[in-house]
DRENPA-3360 file (N, C-alpha, C; in nm, 2 decimals, always signed):
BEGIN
1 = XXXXXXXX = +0.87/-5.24/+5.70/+0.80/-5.33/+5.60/+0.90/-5.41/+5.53 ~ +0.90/-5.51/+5.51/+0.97/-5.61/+5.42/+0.84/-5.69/+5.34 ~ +0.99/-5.72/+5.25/+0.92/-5.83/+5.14/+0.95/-5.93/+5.10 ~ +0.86/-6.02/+5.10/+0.96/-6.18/+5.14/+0.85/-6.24/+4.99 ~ +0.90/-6.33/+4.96/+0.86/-6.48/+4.89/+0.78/-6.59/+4.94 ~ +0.67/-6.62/+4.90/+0.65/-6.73/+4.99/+0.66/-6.87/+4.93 ~ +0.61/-6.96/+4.91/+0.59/-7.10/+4.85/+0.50/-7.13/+4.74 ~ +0.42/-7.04/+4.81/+0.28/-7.05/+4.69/+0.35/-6.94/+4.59;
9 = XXXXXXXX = +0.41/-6.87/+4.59/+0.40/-6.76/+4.48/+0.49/-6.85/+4.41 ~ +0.56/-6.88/+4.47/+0.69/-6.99/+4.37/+0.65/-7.08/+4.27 ~ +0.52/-7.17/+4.36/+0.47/-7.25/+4.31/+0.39/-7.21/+4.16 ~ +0.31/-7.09/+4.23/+0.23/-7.04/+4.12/+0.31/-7.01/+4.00 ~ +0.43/-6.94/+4.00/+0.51/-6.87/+3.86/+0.58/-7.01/+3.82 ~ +0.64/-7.10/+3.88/+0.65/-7.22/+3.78/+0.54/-7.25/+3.73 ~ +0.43/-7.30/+3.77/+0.31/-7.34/+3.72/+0.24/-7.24/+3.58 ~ +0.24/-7.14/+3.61/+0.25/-7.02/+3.47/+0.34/-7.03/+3.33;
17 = XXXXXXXX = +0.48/-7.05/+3.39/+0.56/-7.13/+3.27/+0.55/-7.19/+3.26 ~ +0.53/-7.35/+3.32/+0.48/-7.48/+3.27/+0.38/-7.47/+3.17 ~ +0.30/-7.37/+3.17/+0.16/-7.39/+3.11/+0.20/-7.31/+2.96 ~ +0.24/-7.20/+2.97/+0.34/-7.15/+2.83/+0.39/-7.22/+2.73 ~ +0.46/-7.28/+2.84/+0.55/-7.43/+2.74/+0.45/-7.46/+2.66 ~ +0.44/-7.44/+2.52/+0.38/-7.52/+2.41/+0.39/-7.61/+2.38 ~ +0.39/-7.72/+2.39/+0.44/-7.86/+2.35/+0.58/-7.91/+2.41 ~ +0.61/-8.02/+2.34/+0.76/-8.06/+2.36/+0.85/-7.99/+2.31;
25 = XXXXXXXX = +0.99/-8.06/+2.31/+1.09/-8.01/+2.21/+1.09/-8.05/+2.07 ~ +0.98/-8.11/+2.06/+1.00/-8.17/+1.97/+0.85/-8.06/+1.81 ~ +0.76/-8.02/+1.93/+0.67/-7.94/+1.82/+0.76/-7.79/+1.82 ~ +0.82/-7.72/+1.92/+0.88/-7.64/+1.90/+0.99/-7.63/+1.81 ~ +1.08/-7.74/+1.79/+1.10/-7.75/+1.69/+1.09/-7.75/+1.52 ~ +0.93/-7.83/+1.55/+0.83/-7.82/+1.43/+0.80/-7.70/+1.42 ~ +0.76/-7.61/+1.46/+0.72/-7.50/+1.43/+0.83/-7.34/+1.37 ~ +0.97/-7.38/+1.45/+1.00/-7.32/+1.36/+1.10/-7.33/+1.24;
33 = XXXXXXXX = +1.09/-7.47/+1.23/+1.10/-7.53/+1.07/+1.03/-7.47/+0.99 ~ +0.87/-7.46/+1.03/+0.76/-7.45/+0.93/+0.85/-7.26/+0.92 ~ +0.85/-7.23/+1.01/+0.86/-7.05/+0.99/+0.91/-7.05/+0.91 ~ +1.05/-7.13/+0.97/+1.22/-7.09/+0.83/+1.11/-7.11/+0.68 ~ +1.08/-7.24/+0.69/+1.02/-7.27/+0.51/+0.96/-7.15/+0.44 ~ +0.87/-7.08/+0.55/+0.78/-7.00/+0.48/+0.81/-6.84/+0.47 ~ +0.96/-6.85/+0.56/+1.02/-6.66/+0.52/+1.08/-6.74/+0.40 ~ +1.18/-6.88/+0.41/+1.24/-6.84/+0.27/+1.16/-6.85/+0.11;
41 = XXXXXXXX = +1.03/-6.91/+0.14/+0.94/-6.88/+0.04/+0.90/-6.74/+0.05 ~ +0.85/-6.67/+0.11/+0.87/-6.53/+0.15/+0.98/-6.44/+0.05 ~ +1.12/-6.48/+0.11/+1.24/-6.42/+0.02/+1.25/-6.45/-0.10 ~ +1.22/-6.57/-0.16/+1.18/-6.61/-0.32/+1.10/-6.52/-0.37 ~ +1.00/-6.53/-0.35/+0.89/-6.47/-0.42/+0.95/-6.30/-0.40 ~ +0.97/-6.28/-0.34/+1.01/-6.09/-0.33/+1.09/-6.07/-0.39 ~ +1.25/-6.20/-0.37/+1.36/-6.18/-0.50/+1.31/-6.16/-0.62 ~ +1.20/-6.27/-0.68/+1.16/-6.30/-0.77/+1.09/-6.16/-0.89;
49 = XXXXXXXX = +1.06/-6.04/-0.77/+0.97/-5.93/-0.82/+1.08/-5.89/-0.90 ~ +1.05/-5.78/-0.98/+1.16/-5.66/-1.06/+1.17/-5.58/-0.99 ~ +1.25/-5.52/-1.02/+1.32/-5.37/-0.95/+1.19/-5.27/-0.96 ~ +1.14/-5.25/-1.06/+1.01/-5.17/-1.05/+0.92/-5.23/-0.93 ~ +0.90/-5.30/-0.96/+0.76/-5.34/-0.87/+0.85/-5.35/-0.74 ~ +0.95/-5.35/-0.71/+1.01/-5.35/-0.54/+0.99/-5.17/-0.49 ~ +1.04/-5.08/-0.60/+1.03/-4.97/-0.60/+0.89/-4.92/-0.56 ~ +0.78/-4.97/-0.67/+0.67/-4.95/-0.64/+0.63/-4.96/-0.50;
57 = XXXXXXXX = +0.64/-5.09/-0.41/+0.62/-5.10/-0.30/+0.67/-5.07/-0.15 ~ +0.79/-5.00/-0.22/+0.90/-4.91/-0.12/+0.95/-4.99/-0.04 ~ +1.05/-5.14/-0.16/+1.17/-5.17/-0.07/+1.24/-5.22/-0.18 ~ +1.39/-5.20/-0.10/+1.49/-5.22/-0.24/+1.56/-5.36/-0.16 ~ +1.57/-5.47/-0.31/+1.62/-5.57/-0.30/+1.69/-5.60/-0.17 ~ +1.84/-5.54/-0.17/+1.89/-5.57/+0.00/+1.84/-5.56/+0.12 ~ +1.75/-5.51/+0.13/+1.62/-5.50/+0.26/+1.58/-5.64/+0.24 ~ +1.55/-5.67/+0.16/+1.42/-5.80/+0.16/+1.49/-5.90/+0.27;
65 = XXXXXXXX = +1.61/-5.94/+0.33/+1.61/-6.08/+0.39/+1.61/-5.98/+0.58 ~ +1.62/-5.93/+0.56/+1.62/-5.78/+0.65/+1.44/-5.77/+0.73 ~ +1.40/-5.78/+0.59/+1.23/-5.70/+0.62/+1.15/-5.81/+0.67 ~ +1.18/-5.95/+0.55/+1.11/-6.13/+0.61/+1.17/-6.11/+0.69 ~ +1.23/-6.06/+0.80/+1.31/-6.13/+0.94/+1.21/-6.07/+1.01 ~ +1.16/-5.94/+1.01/+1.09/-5.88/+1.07/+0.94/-5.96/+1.08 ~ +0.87/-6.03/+1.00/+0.77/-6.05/+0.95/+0.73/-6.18/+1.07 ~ +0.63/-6.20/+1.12/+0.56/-6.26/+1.24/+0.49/-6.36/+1.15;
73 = XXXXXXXX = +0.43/-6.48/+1.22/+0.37/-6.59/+1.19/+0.26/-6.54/+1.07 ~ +0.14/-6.45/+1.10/+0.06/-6.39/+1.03/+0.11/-6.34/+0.86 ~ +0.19/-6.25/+0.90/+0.25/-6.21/+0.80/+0.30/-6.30/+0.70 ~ +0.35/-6.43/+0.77/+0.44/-6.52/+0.63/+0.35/-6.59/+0.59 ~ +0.21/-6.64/+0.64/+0.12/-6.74/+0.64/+0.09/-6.68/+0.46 ~ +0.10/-6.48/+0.45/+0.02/-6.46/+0.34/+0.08/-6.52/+0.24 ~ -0.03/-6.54/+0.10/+0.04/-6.62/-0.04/+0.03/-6.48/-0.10 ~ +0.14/-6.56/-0.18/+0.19/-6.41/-0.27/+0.11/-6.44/-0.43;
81 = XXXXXXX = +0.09/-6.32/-0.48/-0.04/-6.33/-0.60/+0.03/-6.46/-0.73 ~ +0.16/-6.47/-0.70/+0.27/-6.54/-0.79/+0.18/-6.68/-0.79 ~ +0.18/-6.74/-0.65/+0.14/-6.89/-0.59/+0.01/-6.88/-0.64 ~ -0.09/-6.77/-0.59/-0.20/-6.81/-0.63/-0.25/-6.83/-0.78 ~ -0.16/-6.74/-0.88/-0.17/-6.78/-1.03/-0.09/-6.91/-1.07 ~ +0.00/-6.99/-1.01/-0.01/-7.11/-1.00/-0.08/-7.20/-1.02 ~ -0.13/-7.18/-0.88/-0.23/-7.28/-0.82/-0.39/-7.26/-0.91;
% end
C-alpha cells in the first residue's frame, strides 16, 4: 500500500489557506494595532487599581503585563468599571 499526493489535494489545501487569509496586509495589520491599543489600555487601568483591590482579585502588580498578554480579543474588548464612570 502506498501513499501518494495528488493535484486536487494540493489544490484543495492551498485553496483552504487562501480562504483563512483574512484580508490584506494591510487589515492584518489593523487589527493588531487595535489589540496592542486595547491590552495597553487593559494594563492602565489594572496599574491604575491599589494593591488592595489587585489582592482582592488575586493578582499582584508584576503579573499584570504577563496576564494582558494572555488575554484574547474577547477579553480586552471588556471596559473596565473606571471608563464606564467616565463616560
Amino acid at each position: 500500500m502506498s501513499i501518494y499526493i495528488t493535484r486536487k489535494m494540493i489544490d484543495s489545501s492551498v485553496q483552504k489557506s487562501r480562504n483563512q487569509m483574512n484580508g490584506s496586509i494591510f487589515s492584518v495589520l489593523f487589527r493588531w494595532a487595535i489589540r496592542q491599543l486595547r491590552r495597553r489600555s487593559m494594563m492602565a487601568d489594572l496599574q491604575a487599581l491599589d494593591d488592595k483591590m489587585l489582592d482582592d482579585i488575586g493578582i499582584h502588580r508584576a503579573d499584570i503585563p504577563r496576564l494582558v498578554g494572555t488575554f484574547g480579543d474577547h477579553e480586552l474588548r471588556m471596559r473596565s468599571l473606571m471608563q464606564n464612570a467616565r463616560a
